[in-house]
C-alpha positions in Angstrom: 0.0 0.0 0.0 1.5 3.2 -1.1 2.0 5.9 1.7 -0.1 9.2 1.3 1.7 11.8 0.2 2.2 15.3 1.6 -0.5 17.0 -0.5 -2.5 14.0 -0.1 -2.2 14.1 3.9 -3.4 17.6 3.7 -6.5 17.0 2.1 -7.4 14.0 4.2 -6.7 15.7 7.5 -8.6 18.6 6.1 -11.8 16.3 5.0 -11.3 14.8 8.6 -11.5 18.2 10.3 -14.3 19.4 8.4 -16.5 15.9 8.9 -15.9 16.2 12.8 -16.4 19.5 13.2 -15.6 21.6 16.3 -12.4 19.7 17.9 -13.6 17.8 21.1 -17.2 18.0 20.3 -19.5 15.3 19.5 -23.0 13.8 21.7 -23.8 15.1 24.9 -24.9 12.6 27.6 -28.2 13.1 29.1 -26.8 13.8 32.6 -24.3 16.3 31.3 -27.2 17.6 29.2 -29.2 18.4 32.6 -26.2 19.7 34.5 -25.7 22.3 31.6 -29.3 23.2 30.6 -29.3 23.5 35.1 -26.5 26.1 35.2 -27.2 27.6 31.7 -30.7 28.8 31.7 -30.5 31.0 34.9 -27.4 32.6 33.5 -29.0 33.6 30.2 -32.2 34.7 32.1 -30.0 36.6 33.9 -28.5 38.2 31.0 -31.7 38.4 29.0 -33.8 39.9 32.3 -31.1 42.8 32.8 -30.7 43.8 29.3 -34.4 44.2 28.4 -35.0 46.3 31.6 -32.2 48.4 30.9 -33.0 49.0 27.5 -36.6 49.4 27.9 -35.5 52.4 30.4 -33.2 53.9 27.9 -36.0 54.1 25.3 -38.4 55.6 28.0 -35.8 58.1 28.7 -34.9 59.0 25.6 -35.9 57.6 22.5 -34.2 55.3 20.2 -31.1 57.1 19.6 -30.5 56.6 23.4 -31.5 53.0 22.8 -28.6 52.9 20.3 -26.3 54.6 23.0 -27.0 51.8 25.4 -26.3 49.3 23.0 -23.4 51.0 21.7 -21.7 51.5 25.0 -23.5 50.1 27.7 -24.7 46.2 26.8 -21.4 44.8 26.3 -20.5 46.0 30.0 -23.5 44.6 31.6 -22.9 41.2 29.8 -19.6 41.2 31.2 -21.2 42.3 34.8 -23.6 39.5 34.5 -21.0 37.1 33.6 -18.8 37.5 36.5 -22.3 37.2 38.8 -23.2 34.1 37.3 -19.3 32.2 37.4 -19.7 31.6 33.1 -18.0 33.7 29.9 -21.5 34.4 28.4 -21.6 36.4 24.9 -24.9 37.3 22.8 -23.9 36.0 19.3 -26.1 36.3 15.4 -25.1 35.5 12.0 -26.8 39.0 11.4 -24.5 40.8 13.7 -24.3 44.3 13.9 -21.0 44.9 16.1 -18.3 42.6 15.0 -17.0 42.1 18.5 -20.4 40.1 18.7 -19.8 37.9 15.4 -19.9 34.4 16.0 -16.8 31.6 16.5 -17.3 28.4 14.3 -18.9 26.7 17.3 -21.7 29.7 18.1 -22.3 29.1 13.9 -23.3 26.1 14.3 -25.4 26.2 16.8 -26.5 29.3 15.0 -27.3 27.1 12.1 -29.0 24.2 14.1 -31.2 26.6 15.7 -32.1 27.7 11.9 -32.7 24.4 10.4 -34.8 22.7 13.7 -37.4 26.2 12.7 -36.9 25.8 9.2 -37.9 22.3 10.1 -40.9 22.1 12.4 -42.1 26.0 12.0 -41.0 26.7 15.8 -37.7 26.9 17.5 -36.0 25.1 20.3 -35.9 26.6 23.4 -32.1 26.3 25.0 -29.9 23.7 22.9 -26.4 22.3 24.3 -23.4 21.5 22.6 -20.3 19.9 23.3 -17.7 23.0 21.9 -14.4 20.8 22.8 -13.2 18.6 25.3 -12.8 21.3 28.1 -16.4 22.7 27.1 -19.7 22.9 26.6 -22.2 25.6 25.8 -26.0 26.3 26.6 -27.7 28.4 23.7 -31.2 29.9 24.4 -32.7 31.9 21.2 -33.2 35.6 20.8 -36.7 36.6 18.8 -37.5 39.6 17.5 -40.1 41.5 19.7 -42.1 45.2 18.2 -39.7 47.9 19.3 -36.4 45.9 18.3 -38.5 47.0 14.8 -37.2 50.5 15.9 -33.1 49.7 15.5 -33.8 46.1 13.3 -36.3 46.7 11.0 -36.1 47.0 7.4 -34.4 50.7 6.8 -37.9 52.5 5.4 -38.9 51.7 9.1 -36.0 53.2 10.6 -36.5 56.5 11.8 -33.7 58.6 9.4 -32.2 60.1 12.5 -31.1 56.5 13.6 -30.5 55.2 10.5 -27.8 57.5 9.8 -26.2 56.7 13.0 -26.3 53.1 12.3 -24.7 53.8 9.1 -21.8 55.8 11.0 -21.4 53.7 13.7 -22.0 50.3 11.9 -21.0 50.6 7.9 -21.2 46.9 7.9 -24.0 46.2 10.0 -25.6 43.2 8.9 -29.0 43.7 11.6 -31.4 45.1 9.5 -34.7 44.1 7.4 -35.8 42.0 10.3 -40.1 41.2 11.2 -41.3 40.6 14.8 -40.8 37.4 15.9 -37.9 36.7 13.7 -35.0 34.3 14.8 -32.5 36.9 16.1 -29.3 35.0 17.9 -28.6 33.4 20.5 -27.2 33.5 24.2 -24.4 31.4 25.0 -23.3 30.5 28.6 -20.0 29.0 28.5 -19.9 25.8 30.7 -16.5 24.3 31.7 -16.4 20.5 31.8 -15.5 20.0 35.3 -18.8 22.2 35.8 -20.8 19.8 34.1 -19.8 16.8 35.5 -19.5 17.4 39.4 -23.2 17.0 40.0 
């Protein structure tokens, strides 16, 4: 049997890595399943709670452009805050993103894209998914939907108000978060989970 050459050792080790996917992942037991979806789902209610109070205040105070001030400045911080009060790295993640600090990792794609095909599927999405991101890791996702005054900052750009369009356009030349209908799939929250987490139950 000849030996595979360089070229050829490439390719296979390429097809390999592109068949498996993520490095480490693969199923998730059903008790490590529980233990994630147990530690996950409070952190991204967490997460999820503190951001829509806070930004429903900033649009009571002032408008949408304070809206997009919040979101500019202030949401990252509170994810970080919320993260360190729950013990997990937690990140708000779309394949429509509008920061790129926020664009998803090849793992948060595919759950991005499994989250995409189960609705595209069965008319309805999942509500929290876990994957196994690598042998030191898991993650809990829980879906983001489009609610009525996202429509103000994420609707399609004729229902923009031209005040916050053109910051959008300043701010965001490449944004990608636009021409979206209420209860659209938006993204996702991922909590983080280290193994050791998961297993000491």
């Amino acid at each position: 049997m000849e030996r595979p050459t360089g070229r050829t050792l490439a390719i296979l080790l390429a097809l390999s890595a592109a068949a498996c996917g993520t490095e480490g992942a693969g199923e998730v037991s059903p008790e490590i399943e529980t233990a994630v979806l147990e530690a996950g789902g409070p952190a991204a209610e967490a997460l999820v709670g503190t951001l829509v109070t806070r930004l429903s205040g900033a649009i009571q105070h002032g408008g949408t452009v304070s809206a997009i001030e919040f979101c500019s400045t202030s949401a990252s911080e509170l994810t970080a805050g919320v993260a360190r009060e729950q013990g997990f790295d937690i990140k708000r993640t779309s394949l429509r993103y509008r920061n790129p600090a926020n664009a998803p990792d090849q793992a948060e794609t595919e759950a991005l894209k499994h989250f995409e095909s189960v609705l595209a599927e069965t008319g309805a999405l999942p509500a929290e998914w876990v994957q196994r991101a690598g042998r030191d890791e898991y993650r809990y996702y829980r879906p983001l939907t489009v609610g009525p005054p996202c429509l103000q900052c994420h609707g399609t750009r004729d229902e923009i108000d031209p005040a916050v369009r053109a910051i959008l356009d300043e701010r965001y030349p490449e944004d990608l978060a636009t021409d979206y209908a209420v209860g659209d799939f938006r993204g996702v929250v991922r909590v983080s989970i280290p193994a050791e987490r998961a297993t000491k139950r």
